[in-house]
NULO-632318 format. One record per residue (C-alpha): residue in three letters; z, x, y; residue number from 1. Coordinates in nm, 3 decimals. Layout:
<recs>
@residuo=ALA; w=Z; u=X; v=Y; num=NUM
...
</recs>
This chain:
<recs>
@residuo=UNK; w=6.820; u=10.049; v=8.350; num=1
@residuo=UNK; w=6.689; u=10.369; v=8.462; num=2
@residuo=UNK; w=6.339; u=10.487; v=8.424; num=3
@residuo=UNK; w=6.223; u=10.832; v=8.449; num=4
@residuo=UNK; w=5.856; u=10.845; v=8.555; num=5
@residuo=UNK; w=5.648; u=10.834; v=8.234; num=6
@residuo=UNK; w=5.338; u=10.575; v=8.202; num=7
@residuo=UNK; w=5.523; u=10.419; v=7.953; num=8
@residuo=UNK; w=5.842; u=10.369; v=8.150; num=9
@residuo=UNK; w=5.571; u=10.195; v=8.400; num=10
@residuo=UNK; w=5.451; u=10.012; v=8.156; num=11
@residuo=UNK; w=5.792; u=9.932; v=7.979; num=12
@residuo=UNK; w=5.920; u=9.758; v=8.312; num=13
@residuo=UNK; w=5.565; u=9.524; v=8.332; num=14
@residuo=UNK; w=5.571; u=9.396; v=8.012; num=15
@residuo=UNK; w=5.955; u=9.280; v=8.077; num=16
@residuo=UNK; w=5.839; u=9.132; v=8.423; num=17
@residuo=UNK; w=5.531; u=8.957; v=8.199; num=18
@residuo=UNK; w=5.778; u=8.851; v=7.966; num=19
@residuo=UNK; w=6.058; u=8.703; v=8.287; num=20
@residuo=UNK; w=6.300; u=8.905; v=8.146; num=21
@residuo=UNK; w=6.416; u=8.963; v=8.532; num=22
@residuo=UNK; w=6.671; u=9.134; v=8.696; num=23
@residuo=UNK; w=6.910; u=9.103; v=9.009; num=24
@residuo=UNK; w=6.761; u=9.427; v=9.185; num=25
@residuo=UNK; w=6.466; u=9.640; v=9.146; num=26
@residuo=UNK; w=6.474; u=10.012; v=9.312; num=27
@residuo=UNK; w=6.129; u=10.142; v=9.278; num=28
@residuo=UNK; w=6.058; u=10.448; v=9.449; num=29
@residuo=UNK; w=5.841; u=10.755; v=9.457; num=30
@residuo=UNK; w=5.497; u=10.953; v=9.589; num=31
@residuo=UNK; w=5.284; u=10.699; v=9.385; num=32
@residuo=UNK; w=5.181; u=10.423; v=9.571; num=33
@residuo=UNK; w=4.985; u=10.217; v=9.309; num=34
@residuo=UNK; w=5.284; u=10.152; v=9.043; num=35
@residuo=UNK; w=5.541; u=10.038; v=9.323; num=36
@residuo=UNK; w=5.262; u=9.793; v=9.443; num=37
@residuo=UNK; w=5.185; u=9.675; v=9.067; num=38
@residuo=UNK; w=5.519; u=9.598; v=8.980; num=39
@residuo=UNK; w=5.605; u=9.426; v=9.328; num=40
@residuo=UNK; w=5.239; u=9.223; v=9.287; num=41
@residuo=UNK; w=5.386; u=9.121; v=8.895; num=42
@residuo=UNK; w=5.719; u=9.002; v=9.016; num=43
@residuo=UNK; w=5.539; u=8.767; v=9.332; num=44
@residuo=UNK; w=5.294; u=8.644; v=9.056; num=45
@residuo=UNK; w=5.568; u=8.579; v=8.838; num=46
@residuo=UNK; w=5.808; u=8.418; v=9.106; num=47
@residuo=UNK; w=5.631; u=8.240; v=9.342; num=48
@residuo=UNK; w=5.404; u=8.018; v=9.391; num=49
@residuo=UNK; w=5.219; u=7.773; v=9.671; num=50
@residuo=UNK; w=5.495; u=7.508; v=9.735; num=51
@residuo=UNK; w=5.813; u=7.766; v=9.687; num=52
@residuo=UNK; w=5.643; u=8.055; v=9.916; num=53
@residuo=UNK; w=5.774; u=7.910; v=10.259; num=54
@residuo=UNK; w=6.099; u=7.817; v=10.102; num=55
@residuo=UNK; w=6.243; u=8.072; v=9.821; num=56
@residuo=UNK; w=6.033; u=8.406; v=9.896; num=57
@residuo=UNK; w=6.144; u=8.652; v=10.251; num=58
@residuo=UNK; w=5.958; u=8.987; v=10.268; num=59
@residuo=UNK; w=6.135; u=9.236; v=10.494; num=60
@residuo=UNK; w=5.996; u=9.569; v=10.662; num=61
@residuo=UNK; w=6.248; u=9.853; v=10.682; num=62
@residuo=UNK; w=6.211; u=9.942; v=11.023; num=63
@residuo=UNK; w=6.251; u=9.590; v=11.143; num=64
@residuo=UNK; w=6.511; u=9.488; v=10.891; num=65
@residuo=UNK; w=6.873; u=9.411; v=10.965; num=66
@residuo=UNK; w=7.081; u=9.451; v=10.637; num=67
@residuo=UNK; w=7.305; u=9.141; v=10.758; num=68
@residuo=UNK; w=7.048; u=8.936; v=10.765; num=69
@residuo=UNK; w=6.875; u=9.065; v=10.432; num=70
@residuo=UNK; w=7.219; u=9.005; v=10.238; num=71
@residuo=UNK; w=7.225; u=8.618; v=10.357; num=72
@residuo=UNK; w=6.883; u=8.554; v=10.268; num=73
@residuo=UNK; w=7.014; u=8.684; v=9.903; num=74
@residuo=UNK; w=7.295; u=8.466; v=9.889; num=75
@residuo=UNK; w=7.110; u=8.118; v=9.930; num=76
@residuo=UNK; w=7.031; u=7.945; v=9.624; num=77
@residuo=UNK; w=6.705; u=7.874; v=9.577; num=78
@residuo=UNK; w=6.521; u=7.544; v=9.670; num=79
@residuo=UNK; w=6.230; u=7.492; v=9.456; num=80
@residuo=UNK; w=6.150; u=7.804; v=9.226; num=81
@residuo=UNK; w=6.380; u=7.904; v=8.970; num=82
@residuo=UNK; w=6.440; u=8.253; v=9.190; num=83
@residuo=UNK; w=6.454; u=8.338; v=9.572; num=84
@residuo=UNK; w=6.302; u=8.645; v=9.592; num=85
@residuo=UNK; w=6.343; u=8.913; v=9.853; num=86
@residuo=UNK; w=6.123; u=9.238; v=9.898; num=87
@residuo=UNK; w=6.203; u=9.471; v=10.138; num=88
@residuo=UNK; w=5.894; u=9.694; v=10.194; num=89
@residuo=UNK; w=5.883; u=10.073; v=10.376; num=90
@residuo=UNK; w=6.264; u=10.059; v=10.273; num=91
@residuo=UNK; w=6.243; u=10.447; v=10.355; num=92
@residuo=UNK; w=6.232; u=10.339; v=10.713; num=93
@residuo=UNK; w=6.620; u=10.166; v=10.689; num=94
@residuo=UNK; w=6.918; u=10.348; v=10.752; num=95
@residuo=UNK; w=7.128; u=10.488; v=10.480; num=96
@residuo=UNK; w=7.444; u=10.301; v=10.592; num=97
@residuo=UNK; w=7.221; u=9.973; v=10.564; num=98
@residuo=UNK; w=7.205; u=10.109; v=10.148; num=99
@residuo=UNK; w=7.559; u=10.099; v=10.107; num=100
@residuo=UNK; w=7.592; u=9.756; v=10.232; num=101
@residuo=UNK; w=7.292; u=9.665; v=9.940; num=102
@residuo=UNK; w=7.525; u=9.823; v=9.688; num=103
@residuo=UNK; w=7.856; u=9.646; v=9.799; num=104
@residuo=UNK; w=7.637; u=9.343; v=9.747; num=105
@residuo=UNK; w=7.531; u=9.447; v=9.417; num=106
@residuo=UNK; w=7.888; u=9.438; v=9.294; num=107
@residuo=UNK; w=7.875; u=9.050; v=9.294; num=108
@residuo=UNK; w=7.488; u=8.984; v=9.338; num=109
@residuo=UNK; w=7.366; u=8.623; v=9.351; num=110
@residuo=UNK; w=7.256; u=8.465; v=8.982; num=111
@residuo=UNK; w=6.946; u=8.312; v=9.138; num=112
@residuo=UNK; w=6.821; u=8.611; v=9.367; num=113
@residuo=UNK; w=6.606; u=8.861; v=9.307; num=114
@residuo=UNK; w=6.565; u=9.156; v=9.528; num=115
@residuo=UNK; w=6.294; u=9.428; v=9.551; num=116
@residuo=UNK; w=6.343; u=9.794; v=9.679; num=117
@residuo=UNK; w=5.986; u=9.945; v=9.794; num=118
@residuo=UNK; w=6.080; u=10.317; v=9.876; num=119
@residuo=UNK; w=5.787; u=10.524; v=9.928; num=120
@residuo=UNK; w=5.630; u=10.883; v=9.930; num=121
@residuo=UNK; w=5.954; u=11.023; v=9.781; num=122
@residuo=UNK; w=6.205; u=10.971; v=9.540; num=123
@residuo=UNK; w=6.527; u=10.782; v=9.633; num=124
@residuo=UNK; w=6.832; u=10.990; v=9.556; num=125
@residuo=UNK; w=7.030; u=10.962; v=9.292; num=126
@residuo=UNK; w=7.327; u=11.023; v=9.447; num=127
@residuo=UNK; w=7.359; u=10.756; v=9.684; num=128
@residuo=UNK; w=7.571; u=10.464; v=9.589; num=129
@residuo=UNK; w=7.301; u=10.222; v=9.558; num=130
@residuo=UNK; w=7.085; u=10.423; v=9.320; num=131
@residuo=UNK; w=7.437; u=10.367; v=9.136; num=132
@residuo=UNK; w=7.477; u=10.030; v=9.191; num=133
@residuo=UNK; w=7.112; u=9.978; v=9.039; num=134
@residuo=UNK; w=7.110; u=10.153; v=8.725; num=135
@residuo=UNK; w=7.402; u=9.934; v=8.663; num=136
@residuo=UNK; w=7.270; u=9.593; v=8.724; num=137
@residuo=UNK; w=6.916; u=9.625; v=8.775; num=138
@residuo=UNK; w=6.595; u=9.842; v=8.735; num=139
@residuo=UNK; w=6.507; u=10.186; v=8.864; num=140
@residuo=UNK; w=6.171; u=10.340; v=8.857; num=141
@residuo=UNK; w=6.082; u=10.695; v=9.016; num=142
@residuo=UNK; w=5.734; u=10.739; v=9.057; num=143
@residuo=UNK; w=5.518; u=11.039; v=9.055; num=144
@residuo=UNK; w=5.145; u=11.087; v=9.055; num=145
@residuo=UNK; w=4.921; u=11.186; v=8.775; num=146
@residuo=UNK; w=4.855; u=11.550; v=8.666; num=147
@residuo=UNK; w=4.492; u=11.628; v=8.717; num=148
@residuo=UNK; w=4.434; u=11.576; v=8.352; num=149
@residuo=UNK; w=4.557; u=11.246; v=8.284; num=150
@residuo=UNK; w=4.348; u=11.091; v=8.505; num=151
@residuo=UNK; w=4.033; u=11.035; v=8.319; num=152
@residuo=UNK; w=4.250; u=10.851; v=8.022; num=153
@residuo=UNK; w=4.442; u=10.677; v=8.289; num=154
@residuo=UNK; w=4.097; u=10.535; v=8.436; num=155
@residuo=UNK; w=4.001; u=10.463; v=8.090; num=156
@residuo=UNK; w=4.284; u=10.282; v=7.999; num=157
@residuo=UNK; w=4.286; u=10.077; v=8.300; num=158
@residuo=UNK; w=3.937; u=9.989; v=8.224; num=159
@residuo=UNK; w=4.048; u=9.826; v=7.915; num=160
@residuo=UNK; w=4.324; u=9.667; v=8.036; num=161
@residuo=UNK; w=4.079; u=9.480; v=8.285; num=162
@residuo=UNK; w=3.879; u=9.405; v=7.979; num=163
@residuo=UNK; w=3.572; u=9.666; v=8.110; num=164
@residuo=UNK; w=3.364; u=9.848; v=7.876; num=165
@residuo=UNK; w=3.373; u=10.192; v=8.052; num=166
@residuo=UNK; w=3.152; u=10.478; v=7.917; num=167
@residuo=UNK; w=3.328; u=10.809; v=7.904; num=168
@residuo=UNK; w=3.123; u=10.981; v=8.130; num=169
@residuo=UNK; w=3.137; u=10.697; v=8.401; num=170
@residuo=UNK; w=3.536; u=10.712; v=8.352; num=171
@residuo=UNK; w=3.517; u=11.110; v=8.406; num=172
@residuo=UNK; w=3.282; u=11.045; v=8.720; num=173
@residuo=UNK; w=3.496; u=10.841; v=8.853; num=174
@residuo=UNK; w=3.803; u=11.054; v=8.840; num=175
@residuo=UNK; w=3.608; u=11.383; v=8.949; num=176
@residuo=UNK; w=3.545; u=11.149; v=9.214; num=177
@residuo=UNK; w=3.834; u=10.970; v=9.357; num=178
@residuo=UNK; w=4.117; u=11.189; v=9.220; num=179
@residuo=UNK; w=4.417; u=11.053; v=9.191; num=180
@residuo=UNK; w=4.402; u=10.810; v=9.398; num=181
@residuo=UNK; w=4.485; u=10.510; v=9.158; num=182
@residuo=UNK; w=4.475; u=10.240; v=9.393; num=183
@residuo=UNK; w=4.126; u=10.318; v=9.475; num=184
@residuo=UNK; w=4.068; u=10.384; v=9.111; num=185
@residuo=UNK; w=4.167; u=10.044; v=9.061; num=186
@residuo=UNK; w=3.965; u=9.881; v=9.322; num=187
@residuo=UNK; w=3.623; u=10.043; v=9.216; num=188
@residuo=UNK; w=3.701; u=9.937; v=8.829; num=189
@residuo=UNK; w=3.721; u=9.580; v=8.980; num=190
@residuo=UNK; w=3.459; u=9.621; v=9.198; num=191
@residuo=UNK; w=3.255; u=9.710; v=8.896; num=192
@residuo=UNK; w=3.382; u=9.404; v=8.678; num=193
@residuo=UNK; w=3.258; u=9.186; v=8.925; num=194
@residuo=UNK; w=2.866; u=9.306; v=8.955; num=195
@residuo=UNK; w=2.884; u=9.412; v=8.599; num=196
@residuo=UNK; w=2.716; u=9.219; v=8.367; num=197
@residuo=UNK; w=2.956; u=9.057; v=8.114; num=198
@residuo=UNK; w=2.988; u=9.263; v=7.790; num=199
@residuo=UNK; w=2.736; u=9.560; v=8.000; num=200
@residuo=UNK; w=2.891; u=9.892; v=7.912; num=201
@residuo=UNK; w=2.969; u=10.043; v=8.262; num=202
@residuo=UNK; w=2.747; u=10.411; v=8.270; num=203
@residuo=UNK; w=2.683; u=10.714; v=8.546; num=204
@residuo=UNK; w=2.379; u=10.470; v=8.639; num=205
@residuo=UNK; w=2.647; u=10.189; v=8.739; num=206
@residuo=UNK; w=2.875; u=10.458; v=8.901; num=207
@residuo=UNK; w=2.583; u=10.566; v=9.083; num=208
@residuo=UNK; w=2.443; u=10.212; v=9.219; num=209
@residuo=UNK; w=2.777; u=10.013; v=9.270; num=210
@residuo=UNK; w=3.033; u=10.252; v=9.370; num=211
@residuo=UNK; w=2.783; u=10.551; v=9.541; num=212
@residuo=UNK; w=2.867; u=10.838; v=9.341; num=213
@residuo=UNK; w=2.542; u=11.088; v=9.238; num=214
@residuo=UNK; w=2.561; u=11.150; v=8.880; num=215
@residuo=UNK; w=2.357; u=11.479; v=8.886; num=216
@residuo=UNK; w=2.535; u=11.587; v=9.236; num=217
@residuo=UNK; w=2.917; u=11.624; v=9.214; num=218
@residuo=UNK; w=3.153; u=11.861; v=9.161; num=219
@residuo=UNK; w=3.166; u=11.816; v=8.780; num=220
@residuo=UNK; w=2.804; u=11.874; v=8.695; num=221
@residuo=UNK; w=2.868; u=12.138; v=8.979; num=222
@residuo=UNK; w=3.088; u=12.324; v=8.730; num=223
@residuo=UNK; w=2.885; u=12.263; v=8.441; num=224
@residuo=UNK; w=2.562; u=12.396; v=8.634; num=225
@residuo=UNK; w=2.814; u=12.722; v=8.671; num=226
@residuo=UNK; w=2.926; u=12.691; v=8.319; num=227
@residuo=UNK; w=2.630; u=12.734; v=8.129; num=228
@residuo=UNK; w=2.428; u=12.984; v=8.387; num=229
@residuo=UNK; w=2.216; u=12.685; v=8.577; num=230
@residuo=UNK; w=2.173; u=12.903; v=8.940; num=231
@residuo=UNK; w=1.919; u=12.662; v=9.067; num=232
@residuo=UNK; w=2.104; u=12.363; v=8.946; num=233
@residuo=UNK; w=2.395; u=12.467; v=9.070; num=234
@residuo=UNK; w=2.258; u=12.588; v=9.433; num=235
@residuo=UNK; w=2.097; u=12.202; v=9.463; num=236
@residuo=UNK; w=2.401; u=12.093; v=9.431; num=237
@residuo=UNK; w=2.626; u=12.219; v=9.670; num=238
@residuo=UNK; w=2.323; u=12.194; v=9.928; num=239
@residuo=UNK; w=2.384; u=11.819; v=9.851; num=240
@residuo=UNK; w=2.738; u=11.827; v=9.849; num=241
@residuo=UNK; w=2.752; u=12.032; v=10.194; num=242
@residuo=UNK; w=2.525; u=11.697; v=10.347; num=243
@residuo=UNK; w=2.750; u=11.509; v=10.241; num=244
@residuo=UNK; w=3.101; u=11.670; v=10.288; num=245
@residuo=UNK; w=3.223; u=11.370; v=10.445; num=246
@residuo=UNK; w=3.248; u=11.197; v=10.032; num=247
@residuo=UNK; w=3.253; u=11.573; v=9.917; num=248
@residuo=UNK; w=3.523; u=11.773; v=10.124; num=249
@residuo=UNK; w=3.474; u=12.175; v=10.041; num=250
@residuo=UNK; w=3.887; u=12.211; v=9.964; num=251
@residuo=UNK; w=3.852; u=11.897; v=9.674; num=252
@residuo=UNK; w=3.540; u=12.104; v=9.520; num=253
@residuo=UNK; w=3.681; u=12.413; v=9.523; num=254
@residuo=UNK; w=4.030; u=12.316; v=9.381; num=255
@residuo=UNK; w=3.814; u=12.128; v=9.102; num=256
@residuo=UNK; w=3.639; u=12.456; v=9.069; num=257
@residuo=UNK; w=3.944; u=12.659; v=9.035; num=258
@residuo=UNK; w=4.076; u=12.417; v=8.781; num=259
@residuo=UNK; w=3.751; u=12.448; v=8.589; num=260
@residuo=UNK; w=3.805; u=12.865; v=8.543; num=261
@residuo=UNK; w=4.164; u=12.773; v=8.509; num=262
@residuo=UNK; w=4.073; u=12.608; v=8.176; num=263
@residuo=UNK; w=3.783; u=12.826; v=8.045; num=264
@residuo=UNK; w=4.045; u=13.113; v=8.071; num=265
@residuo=UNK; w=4.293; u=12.876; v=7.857; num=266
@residuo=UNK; w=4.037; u=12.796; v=7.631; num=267
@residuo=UNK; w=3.976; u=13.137; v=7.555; num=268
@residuo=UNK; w=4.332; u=13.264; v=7.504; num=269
@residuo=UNK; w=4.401; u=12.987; v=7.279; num=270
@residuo=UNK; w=4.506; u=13.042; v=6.874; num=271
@residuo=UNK; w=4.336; u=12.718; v=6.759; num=272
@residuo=UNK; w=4.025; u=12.570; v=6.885; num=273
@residuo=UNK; w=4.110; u=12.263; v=6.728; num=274
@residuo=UNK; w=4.391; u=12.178; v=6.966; num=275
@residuo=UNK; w=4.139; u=12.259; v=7.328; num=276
@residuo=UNK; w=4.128; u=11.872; v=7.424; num=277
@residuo=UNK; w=4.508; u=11.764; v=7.382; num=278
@residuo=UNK; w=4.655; u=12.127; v=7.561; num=279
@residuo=UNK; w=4.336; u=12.106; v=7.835; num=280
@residuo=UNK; w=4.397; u=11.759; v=7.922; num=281
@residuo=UNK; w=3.984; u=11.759; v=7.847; num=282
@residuo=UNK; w=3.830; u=11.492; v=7.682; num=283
@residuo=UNK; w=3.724; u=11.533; v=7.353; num=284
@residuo=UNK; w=3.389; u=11.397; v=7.458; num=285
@residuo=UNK; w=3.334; u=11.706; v=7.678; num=286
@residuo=UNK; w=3.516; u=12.004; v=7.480; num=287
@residuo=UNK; w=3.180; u=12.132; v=7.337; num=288
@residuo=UNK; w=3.061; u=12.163; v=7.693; num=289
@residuo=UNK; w=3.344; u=12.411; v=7.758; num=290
@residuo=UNK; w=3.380; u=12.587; v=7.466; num=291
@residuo=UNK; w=2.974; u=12.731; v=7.551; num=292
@residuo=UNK; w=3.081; u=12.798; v=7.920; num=293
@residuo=UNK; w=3.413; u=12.984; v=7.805; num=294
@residuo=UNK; w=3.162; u=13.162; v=7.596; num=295
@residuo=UNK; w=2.955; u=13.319; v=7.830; num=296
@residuo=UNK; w=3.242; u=13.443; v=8.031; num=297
@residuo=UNK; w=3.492; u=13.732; v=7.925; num=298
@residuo=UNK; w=3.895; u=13.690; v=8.089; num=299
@residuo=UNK; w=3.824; u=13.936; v=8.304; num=300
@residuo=UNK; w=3.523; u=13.717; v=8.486; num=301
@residuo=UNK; w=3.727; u=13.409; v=8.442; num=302
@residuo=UNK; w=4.020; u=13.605; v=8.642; num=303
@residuo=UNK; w=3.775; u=13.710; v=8.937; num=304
@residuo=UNK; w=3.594; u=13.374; v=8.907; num=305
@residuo=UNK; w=3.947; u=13.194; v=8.996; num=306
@residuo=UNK; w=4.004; u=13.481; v=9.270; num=307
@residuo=UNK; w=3.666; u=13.440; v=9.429; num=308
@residuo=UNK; w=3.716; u=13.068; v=9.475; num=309
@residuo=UNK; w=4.075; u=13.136; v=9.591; num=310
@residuo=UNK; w=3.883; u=13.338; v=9.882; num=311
@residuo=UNK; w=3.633; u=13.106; v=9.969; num=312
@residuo=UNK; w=3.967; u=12.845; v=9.984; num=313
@residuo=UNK; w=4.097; u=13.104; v=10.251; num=314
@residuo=UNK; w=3.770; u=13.120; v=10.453; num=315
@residuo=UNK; w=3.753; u=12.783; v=10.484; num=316
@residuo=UNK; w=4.083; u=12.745; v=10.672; num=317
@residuo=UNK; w=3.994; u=13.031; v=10.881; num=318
@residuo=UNK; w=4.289; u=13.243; v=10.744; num=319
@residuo=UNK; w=4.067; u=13.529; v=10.589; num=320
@residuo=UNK; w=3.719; u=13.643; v=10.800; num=321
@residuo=UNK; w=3.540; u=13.528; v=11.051; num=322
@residuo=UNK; w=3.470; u=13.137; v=11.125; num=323
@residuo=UNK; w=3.153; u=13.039; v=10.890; num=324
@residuo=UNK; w=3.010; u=12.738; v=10.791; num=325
@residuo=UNK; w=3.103; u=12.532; v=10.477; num=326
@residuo=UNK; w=2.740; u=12.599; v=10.371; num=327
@residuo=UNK; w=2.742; u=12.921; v=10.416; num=328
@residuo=UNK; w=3.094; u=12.998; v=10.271; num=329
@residuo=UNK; w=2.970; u=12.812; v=9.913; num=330
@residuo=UNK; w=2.668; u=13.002; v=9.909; num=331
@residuo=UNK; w=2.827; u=13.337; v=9.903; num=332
@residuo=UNK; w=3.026; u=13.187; v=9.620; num=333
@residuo=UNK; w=2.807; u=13.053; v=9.394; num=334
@residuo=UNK; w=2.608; u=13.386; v=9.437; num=335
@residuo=UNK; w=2.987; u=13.554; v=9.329; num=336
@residuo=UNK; w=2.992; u=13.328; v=9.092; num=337
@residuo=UNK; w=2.682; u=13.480; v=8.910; num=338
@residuo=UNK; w=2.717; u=13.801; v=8.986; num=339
@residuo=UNK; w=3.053; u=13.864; v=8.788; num=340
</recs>
């Protein structure tokens, strides 16, 4: 079965795993990381365990592989779990004739085998014969990363799913924060669980303490310093955020930046008000605070706002002016900024 790359196609192919509802050959592939690694973790939970591992699992690296010797492994029977299972990681790294050989094998696969395609950082394409040969006996998933604006409700709903009461502000810090990295995501919210008090909703103060995140200095309160006029606010912050540009890289805040005016300027164009948190990707939690900053600026500002970020972006990489510090070059801006 194929799978085009929507959470619920990820999460469609889990709950099958969960429920060993297995299949012969699994061809996950993609520029997110995370999913390939959840679903590959889910299927060794499922499969193996301590006296089968030496026996009925093989993990092979695709620039060390040899197909010939992949396809044997596949072909024994299992000795003590009910599945051998084979996972060929960094399967990028093989050579495409090796893929054809995978799909002439697919054509009779072994009952009792299980294998498991890791292609990463792009999509596998379609029109080789194995993609083929997978649709029609096993599983395909293409992965993708998250828009910018799914990741808050993605944080939140991993939260929950590793039963963690996560305040919406902590789950927005965290995003601003990380990005869309989701395995990192994932390893702060179980960092968290474990120094987290049981049944202790998780707040900024936790973000703050556990995972080293300011909750008055980042680029979110940086943008709603701008937002509703705060110049001396909004100056301590990038002062803090230039100290520390090694957790707070300039290009991060100003693309968060020029996704901030991006939005205000959407906001105000839009027909009904009542609709701002589903077609921003905002959370309703925080639509007020955007609806007073889109307020105080006219399309016009919002335009030059987005253009005068867009500049700094250039000055930073040296393509437009002369070579000046990151300080310097988010000074000017923020003084831009305020001076629309």
């Amino acid at each position: 079965m194929q799978y085009f790359f929507k959470m619920q196609a990820f999460h469609t192919l889990l709950s099958k795993i969960k429920q060993e509802q297995f299949s012969p050959f699994y061809l996950l592939s993609g520029t997110e990381s995370y999913y390939i690694d959840t679903i590959t973790t889910e299927l060794i939970d499922k499969l193996v365990n301590e006296q089968s591992r030496d026996f009925d699992f093989t993990l092979f690296y695709g620039k060390e592989a040899i197909t010939a010797q992949i396809i044997e492994t596949v072909k024994r029977y299992p000795m003590i779990a009910p599945y051998n299972l084979v996972i060929i990681k960094e399967a990028q790294f093989m050579p495409s004739s090796s893929w054809d050989d995978l799909a002439d094998y697919l054509e009779n696969p072994t009952s009792q085998s299980i294998i498991v395609f890791c292609f990463k950082h792009k999509a596998f394409d379609k029109r080789k014969k194995l993609y083929k040969a997978a649709e029609r006996v096993g599983e395909v998933l293409t992965v993708k990363p998250l828009y910018d604006n799914q990741i808050s409700k993605w944080v939140s709903n991993e939260a929950k799913s590793l039963s963690i009461d996560l305040s919406t502000a902590a789950s927005v810090m965290l995003s601003e924060y990380i990005g869309s990295n989701l395995s990192a995501l994932h390893n702060e919210l179980v960092k968290l669980r474990l120094v987290v008090k049981k049944g202790e909703t998780i707040s900024p103060d936790h973000i703050e303490q556990h995972v080293g995140i300011s909750k008055e200095f980042n680029s979110f309160e940086l943008q709603k310093a701008i937002g509703f006029g705060q110049f001396s606010k909004a100056f301590q912050i990038i002062q803090y955020l230039n100290r520390n540009s090694k957790n707070h890289p300039m290009v991060l805040t100003l693309a968060a930046l020029h996704n901030y005016f991006q939005k205000l300027l959407l906001l105000k164009g839009l027909s009904r008000p009542n609709e701002a948190s589903r077609i921003l990707g905002v959370n309703p939690f925080f639509i007020k605070d955007y609806q007073v900053a889109a307020a105080r600026f006219s399309m016009k500002q919002l335009t030059e706002a987005m253009s005068c970020v867009l500049d700094a972006d250039l000055k930073s990489k040296g393509i437009k002016g002369l070579n000046t510090s990151t300080q310097k070059i988010m000074e000017e801006l923020l003084l831009k900024l305020f001076t629309l």
